[in-house]
N, C-alpha and C positions, 0 to 999 in steps of 0.2 A: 496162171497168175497166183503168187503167193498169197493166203489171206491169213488172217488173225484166228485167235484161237476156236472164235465163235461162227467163223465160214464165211465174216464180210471182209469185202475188202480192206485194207490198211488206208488210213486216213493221210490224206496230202500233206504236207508240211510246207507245201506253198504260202501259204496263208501266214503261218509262222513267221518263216522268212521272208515274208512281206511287209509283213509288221515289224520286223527288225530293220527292218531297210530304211524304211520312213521314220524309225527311231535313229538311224544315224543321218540321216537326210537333216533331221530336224536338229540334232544338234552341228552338224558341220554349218547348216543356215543360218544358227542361232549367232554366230560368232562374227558375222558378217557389219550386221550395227555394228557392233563395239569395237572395230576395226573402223569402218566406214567414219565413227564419229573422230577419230583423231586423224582424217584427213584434213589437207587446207584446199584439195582441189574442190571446184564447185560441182554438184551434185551430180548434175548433168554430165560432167565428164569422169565422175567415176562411175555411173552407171554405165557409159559408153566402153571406158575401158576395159570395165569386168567384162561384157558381151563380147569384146571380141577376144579378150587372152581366155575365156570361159569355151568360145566357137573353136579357136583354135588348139585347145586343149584336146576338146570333144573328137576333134579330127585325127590329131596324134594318136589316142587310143584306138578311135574306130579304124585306122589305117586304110581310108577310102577320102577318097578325093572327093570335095564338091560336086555331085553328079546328082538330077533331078531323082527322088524317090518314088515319082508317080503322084498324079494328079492329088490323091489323099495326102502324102506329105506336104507337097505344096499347102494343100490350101490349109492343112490345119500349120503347117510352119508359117504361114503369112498372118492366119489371124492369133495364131498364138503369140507370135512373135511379137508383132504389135502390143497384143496385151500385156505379154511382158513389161516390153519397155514402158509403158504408162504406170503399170503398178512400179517397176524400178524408181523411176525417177520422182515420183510421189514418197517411196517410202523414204529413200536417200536426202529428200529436202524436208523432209517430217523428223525425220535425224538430226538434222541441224539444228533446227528448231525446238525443238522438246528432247527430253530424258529416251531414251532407247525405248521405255516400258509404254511410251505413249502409242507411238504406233503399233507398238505389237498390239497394247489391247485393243485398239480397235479391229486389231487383224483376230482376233480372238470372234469376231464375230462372221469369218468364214462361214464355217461350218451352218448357221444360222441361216447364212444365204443359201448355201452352195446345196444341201444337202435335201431342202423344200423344193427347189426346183429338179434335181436330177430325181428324185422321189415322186415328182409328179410330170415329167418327162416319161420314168417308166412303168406309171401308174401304180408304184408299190409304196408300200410303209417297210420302215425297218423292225428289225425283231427288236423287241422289248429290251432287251439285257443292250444290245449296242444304243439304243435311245436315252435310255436312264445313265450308261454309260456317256452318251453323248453331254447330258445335261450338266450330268456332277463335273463334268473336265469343264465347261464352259466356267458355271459356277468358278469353280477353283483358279483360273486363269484368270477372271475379271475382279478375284480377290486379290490374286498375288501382281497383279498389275497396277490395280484402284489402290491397294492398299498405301501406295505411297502418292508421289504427286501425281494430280492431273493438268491433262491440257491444260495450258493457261491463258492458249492465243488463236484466233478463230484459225490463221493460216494452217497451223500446224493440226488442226482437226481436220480441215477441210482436206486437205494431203494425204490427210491418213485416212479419211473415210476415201478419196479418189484412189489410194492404192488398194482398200480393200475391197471396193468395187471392181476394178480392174482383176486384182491377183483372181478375184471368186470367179468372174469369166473365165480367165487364162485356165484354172484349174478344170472347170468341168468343159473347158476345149481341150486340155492335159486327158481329162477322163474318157471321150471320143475317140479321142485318137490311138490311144491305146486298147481301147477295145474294137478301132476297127483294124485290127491287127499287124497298127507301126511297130516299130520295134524301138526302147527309151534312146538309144544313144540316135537311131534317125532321126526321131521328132523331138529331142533338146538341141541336136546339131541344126533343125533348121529353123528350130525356134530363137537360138543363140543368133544366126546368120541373120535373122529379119530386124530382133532388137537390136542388134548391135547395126545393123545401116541406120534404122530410124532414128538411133540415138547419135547417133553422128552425124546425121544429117542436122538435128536440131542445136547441135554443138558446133555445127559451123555457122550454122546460120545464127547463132547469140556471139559467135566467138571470132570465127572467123576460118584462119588456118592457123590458130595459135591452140591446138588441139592436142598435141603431145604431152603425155606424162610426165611431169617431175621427177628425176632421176630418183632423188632419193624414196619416194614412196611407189617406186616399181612393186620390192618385196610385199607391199602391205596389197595392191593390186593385185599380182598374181595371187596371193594367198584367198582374194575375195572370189578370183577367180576359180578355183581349184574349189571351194567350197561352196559356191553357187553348181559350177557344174557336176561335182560329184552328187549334192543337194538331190537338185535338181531331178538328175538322170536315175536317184534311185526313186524319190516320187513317182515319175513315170512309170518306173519300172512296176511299182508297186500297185499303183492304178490299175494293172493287165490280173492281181494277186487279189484284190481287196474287194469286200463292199463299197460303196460311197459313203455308207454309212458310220464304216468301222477308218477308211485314209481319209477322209475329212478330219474325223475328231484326232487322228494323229499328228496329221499339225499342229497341234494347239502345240505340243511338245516344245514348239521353237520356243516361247515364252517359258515353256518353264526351265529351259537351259541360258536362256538370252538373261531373265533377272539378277539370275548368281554372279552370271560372269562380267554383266554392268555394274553389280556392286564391287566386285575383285578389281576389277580394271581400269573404270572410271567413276568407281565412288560413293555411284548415285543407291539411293535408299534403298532397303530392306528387310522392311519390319517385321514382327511377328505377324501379323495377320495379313502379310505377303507368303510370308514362310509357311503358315497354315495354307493358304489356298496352293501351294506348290506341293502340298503333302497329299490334299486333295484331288488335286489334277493328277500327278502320280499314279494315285494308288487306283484310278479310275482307268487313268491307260492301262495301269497291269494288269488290269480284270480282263480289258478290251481285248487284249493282247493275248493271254492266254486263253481264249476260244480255241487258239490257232494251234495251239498246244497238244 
């Protein structure tokens, strides 16, 4: 085995590319609101739609047909899947309702959840440098978020805190499953397959069989679709690469690509002291980030 100059082995660059991965995860995600908000279909049915051109995508690539992946896919595809769809449909009607930045910040408070309990699931603390790390990105995210409007109506809180309950399950059932050695594109393919029944089953049952896509906002669907499931597939992937402590705090990412491109696209505010806590969050992931370096 080749080693370094000093006689230890060469350091992985796993971890690197894991951390890039979730950096482009988070910005292909981030793009998703600000699409989503200039639909006219209702919430529920473009969450359903994404799920299944997202499943069906995930299958095109993986080149495997629908077939069980053992009892561990199953069961984290059925409870991931579910979770999905609740954080979906939560965040998609919190979109309607408020400015893009509102649900995210509340999604800003992932890591807060997610990170205490898989920490005390495995009886560890994080290292110091990802902690402090952790804190200044939160920091920074709830500036460039708060900094302009907030919530202004219980519904669209209550939405956003239910997806961010939701998403924070879904992820540390993301974080299992990939450590118990799925592989991303099985367990997004069958997390894709369970959301997208559940959300369609609740879109027939509000709707009827009046379920079908709008011709003209196909394109803007597939596109949600391709960037939920590319998203998606490399968080998992990255899950198998990462601490909990270091792919937690890179989702915050989404917000800080989601604010600029809400302000370009649809308008909405961003102040300086949005643009300071985006500089902040930044420069706290580059630190995080280059561990892996």
């Amino acid at each position: 085995m080749s080693t370094v100059s000093n006689g230890s082995p060469p350091r992985s660059r796993e971890p690197l590319w894991a951390a890039a991965a979730d950096l482009v995860a988070a910005a292909a995600i981030s793009t998703t609101g600000v699409v989503s908000k200039g639909l006219l279909t209702s919430s529920l049915l473009i969450a359903a739609h994404r799920s299944w051109l997202c499943w069906f995508g995930i299958l095109v690539v993986s080149r495997v047909l629908p077939r069980p992946g053992g009892p561990s896919a199953l069961r984290h595809g059925l409870v991931g899947g579910s979770l999905f769809a609740v954080s979906t449909i939560c965040f998609f009607a919190a979109i309607r309702l408020e400015p893009v930045v509102v649900p995210v910040f509340i999604g800003t408070m992932l890591p807060v959840l997610a990170v205490p309990m898989e920490m005390l699931r495995r009886r560890t603390l994080p290292p110091l440098r990802d902690a402090l790390c952790g804190v200044a990105t939160v920091l920074g995210v709830m500036l460039l978020v708060s900094g302009g409007r907030v919530a202004s109506g219980v519904p669209g809180l209550l939405l956003s805190v239910g997806s961010l309950v939701a998403g924070t399950l879904y992820w540390l059932v993301s974080k299992r499953a990939r450590d118990s050695g799925l592989t991303s594109l099985n367990y997004v393919k069958w997390t894709m397959a369970v959301s997208a029944a559940v959300l369609t089953v609740g879109a027939w049952s509000v709707r009827g069989p009046d379920i079908w896509p709008v011709a003209d906002e196909v394109p803007a669907l597939v596109w949600l679709a391709v960037a939920s499931g590319v998203g998606q597939s490399l968080f998992a992937w990255g899950h198998a690469h990462l601490p909990v402590s270091v792919s937690a705090v890179l989702q915050l990412a989404v917000p800080v690509f989601a604010a600029p491109l809400s302000w370009i696209f649809l308008g909405e505010t961003l102040t300086a002291v949005q643009m300071a806590g985006a500089a902040l969050a930044t420069g706290a992931i580059a630190v995080l980030v280059s561990k892996g370096a």
